[in-house]
C-alpha positions in Angstrom: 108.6 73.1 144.4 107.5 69.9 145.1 103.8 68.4 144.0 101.7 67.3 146.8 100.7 63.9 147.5 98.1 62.4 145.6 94.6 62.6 147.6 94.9 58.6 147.8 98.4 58.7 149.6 97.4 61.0 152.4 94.1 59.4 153.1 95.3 55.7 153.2 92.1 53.6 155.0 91.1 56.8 155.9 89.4 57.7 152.0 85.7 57.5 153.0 86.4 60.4 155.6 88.4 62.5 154.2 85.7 62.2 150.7 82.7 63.2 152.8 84.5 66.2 154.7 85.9 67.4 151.1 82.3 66.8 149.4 80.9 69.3 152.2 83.3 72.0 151.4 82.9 71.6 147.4 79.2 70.0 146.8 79.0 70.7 143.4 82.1 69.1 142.1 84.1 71.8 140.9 87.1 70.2 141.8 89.0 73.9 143.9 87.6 75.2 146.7 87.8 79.1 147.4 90.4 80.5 150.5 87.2 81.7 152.4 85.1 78.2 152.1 88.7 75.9 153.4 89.5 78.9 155.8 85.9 78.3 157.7 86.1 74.5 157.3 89.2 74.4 159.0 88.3 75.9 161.8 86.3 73.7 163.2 89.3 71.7 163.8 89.3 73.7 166.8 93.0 74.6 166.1 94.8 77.9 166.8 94.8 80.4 164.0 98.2 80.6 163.8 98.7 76.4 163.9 95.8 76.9 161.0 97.7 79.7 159.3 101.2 77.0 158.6 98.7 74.5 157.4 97.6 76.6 154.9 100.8 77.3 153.6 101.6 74.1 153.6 98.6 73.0 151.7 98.6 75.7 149.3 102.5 75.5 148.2 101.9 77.8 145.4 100.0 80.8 147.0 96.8 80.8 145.0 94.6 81.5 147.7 92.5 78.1 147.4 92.7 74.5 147.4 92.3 72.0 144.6 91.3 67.9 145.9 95.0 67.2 147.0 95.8 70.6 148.8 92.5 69.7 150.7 93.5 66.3 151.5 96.7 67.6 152.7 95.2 70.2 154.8 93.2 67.5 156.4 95.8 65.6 157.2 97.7 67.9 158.7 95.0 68.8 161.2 95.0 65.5 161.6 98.4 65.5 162.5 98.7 67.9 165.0 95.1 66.9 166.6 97.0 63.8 167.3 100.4 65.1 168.8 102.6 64.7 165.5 105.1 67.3 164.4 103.3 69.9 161.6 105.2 68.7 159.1 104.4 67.5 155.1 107.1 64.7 155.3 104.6 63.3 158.3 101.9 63.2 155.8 101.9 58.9 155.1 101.8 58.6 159.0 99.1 56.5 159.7 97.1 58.6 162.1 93.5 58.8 163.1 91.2 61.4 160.9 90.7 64.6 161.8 87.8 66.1 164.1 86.0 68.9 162.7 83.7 69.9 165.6 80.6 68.6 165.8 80.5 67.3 162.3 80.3 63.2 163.2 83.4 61.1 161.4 82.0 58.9 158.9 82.7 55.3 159.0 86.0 53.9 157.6 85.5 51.1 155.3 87.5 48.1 156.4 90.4 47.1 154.2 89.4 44.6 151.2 91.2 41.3 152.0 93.7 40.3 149.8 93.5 36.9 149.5 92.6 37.7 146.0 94.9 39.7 144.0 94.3 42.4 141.5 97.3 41.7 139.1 96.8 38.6 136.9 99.5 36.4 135.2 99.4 38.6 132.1 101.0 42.3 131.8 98.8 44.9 130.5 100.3 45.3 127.2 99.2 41.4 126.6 95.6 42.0 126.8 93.2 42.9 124.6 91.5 46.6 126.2 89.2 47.4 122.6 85.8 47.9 123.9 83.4 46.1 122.1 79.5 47.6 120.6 77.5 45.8 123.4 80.3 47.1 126.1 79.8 50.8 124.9 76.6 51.1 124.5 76.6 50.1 128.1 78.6 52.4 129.1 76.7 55.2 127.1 73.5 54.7 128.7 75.4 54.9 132.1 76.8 58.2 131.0 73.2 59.8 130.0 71.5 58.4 133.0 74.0 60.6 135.1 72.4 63.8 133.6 76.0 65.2 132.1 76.2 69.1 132.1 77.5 70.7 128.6 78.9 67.0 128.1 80.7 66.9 131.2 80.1 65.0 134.6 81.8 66.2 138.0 84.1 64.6 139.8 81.9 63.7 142.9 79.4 62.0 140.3 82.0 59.5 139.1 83.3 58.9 142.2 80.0 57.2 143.6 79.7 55.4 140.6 83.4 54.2 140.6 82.7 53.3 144.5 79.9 51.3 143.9 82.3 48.7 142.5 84.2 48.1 145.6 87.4 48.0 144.3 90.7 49.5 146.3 91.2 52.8 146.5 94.4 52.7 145.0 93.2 51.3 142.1 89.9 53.7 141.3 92.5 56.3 141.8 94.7 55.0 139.2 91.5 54.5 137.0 90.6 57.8 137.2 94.2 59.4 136.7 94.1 57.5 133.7 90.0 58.5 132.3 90.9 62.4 133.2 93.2 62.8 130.2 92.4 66.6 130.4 93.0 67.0 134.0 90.1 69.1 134.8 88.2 67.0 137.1 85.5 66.3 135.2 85.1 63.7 132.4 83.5 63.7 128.8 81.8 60.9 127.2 84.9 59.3 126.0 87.0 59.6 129.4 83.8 58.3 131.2 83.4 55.1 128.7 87.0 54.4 129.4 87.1 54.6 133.2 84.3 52.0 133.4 86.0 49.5 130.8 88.9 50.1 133.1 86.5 49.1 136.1 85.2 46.3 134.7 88.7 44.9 133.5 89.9 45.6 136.9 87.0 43.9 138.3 88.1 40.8 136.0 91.6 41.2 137.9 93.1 42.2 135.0 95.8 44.8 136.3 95.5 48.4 135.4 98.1 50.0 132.7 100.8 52.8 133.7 99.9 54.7 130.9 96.3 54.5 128.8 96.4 51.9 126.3 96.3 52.1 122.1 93.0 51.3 122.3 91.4 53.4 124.6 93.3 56.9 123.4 90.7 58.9 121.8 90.4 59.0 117.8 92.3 62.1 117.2 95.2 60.9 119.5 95.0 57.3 117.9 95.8 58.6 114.3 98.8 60.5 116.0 100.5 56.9 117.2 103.9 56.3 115.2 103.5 53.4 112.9 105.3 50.5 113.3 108.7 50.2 111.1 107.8 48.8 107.8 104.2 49.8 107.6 105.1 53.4 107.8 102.1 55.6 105.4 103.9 57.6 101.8 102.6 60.5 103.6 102.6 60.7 107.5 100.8 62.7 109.9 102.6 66.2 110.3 103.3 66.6 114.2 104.8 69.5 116.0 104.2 71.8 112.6 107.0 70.0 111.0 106.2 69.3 107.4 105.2 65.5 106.8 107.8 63.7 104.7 107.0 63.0 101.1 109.0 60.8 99.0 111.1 62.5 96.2 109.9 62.3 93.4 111.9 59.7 90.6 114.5 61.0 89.3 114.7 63.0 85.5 116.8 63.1 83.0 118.2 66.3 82.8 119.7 67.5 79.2 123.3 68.2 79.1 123.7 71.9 79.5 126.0 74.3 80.8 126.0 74.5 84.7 123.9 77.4 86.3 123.3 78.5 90.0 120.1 76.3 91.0 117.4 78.4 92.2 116.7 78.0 95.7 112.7 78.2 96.3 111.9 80.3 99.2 109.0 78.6 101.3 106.8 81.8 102.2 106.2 82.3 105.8 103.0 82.2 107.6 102.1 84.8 109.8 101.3 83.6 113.5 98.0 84.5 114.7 99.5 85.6 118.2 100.7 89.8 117.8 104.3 90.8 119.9 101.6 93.2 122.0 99.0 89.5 122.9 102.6 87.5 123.3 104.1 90.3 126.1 101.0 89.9 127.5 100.4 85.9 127.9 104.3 85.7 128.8 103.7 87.6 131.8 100.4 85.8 132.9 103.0 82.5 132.1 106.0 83.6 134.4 103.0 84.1 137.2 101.5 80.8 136.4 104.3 78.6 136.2 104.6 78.2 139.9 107.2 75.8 139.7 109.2 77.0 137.3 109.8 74.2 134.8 109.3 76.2 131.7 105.9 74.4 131.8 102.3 75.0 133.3 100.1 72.7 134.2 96.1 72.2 134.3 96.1 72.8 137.1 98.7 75.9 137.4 96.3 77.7 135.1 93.1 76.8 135.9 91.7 79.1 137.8 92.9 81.8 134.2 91.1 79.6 132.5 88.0 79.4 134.4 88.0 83.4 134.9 87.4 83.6 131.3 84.0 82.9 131.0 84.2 80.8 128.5 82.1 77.4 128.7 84.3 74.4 130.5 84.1 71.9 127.0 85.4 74.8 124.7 88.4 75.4 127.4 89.1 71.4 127.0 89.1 71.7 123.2 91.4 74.3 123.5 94.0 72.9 125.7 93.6 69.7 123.3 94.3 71.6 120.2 97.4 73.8 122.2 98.9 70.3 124.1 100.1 68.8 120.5 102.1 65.9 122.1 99.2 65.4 124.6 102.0 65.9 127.7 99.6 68.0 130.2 101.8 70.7 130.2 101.8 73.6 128.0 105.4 75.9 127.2 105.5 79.6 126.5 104.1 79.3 122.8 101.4 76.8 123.1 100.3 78.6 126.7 100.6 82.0 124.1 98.8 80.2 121.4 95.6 78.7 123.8 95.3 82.5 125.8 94.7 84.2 122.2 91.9 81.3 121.4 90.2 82.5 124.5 90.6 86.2 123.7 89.3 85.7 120.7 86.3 83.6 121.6 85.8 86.8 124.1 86.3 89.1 121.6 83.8 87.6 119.1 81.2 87.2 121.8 81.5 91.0 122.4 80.8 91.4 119.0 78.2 89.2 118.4 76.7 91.3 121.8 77.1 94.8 120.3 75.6 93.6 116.9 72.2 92.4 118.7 72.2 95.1 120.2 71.9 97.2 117.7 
């Protein structure tokens, strides 16, 4: 199954539009918006229920019964589409079109295009310039990040995004700044993901261009230690990976006395018991085949979001999680690690319980 377009791609000139109808439909930032809540939206298109009924299967690929930011965008577009006498169709989606009409709701204004007499991408590549963020830069950047009021250590989406606006850059680009920042991919950035989507802002503002992939110096701590060293400057010990045992050099060699030959004694390694039971790993690979929608042997942020949120458990312990389950930091999590982050939350429900029944008593 095919991922649907980026919210950036479908909007094109459109973005200011297509952001205010999607703010009205999720206020608070939660990044998803509920079957019921889109359903109602929609139909102020003034579209058939049965032309409304293909859009939603179209904008909601994977059946879940809601709409994240994208599968809004696309829904948008579609009505959009059809409003304006195009075919229903998601390989019309990057036809330029006019936005959509929803009733008596009045279309914001579209922001005229930036000219581009003066180019984002300097002489220099990205990996040729310095990113480190300097004392005075974060403290900067801290201040900014208290002054938005962050919730459990977490700002929304639709926070950000008027900040990130406010510097006037394309669209394109802020969108690529914040696919970079949300290195969690839950719509919502910490501290450290805030810090670095406003160094990226201000380096972009310096038209410097904006790296593929986050640089060295802008990976968090934990992730920084886990960079390969360069050949020649490796560490005697490195840092394990994977669970695979770091390599230690052998120790120098002994003299051994001449005796007669004996079998050597192989030294069995005893073997550590995984926290996850056969009865909790039955269970998680079912809930795994339902949430890997499309079938890569991998799910996603955002395949399993919704399992995550039903959990109850707070937001910024669900991050840490998937941060201590994704080892190679990939946004995707396979059978065991997916096994491995569902018993952290059981247990975290489990202990709560507990804790529960012991006050109570």
């Amino acid at each position: 199954m095919a991922a649907l377009p980026s919210p950036t791609q479908v909007a094109g000139n459109h973005m200011t539009v297509y952001d205010a109808y999607y703010n009205m439909v999720d206020p608070n930032g939660f990044g998803t918006v509920g079957g019921m809540d889109a359903a109602r939206f929609l139909k102020r298109s003034g579209l058939s229920d049965v032309i409304l009924s293909r859009i939603w299967d179209l904008s909601d690929p994977g059946g879940r019964g809601s709409l994240d930011k994208a599968g809004m965008f696309v829904a948008l577009k579609l009505v959009a589409l059809v409003q304006n006498g195009k075919d229903l169709s998601v390989n019309n989606l990057n036809e330029i079109v006019p936005p959509p009409k929803m009733g008596d709701i009045p279309i914001p204004k579209t922001q005229p295009p930036r000219p581009t007499s003066t180019p984002l991408i300097t002489s220099l590549p990205p990996s040729a310039v310095d990113w480190t963020i300097k004392p005075t830069e974060r403290e900067k950047y801290d201040k900014l990040f208290d002054s938005l009021q962050p919730l459990n250590g977490l700002i929304p989406g639709n926070k950000v995004k008027n900040v990130l606006m406010q510097s006037k850059l394309p669209f394109e680009t802020l969108g690529r700044i914040w696919d970079l920042a949300d290195q969690d991919k839950d719509g919502m950035l910490n501290r450290h993901e805030f810090i670095v989507a406003m160094h990226l802002v201000y380096k972009a503002l310096e038209k410097y261009a904006i790296p593929n992939t986050l640089p060295p110096e802008l990976l968090p701590p934990a992730k920084k230690n886990s960079i390969p060293t360069p050949l020649g400057t490796a560490p005697l010990i490195s840092r394990p990976l994977d669970g695979v045992k770091p390599d230690v050099p052998p120790p120098p060699p002994t003299i051994q006395p001449m005796l007669p030959s004996t079998k050597p004694v192989q030294s069995v390694q005893p073997t550590i018991p995984w926290v996850v039971t056969s009865e909790e790993k039955s269970k998680s690979d079912a809930l795994f085949i339902k949430s890997d929608v499309d079938k890569d042997g991998f799910v996603s942020g955002g395949e399993i979001k919704d399992v995550f949120l039903r959990s109850g458990v707070p937001q910024q312990i669900l991050a840490h999680i998937w941060s201590l389950c994704d080892i190679k930091q990939t946004g995707k999590l396979n059978n065991e690690q997916f096994a491995l982050a569902m018993w952290f939350k059981w247990y975290l429900r489990a202990s709560e319980a507990l804790n529960q029944q012991k006050v109570s008593r």
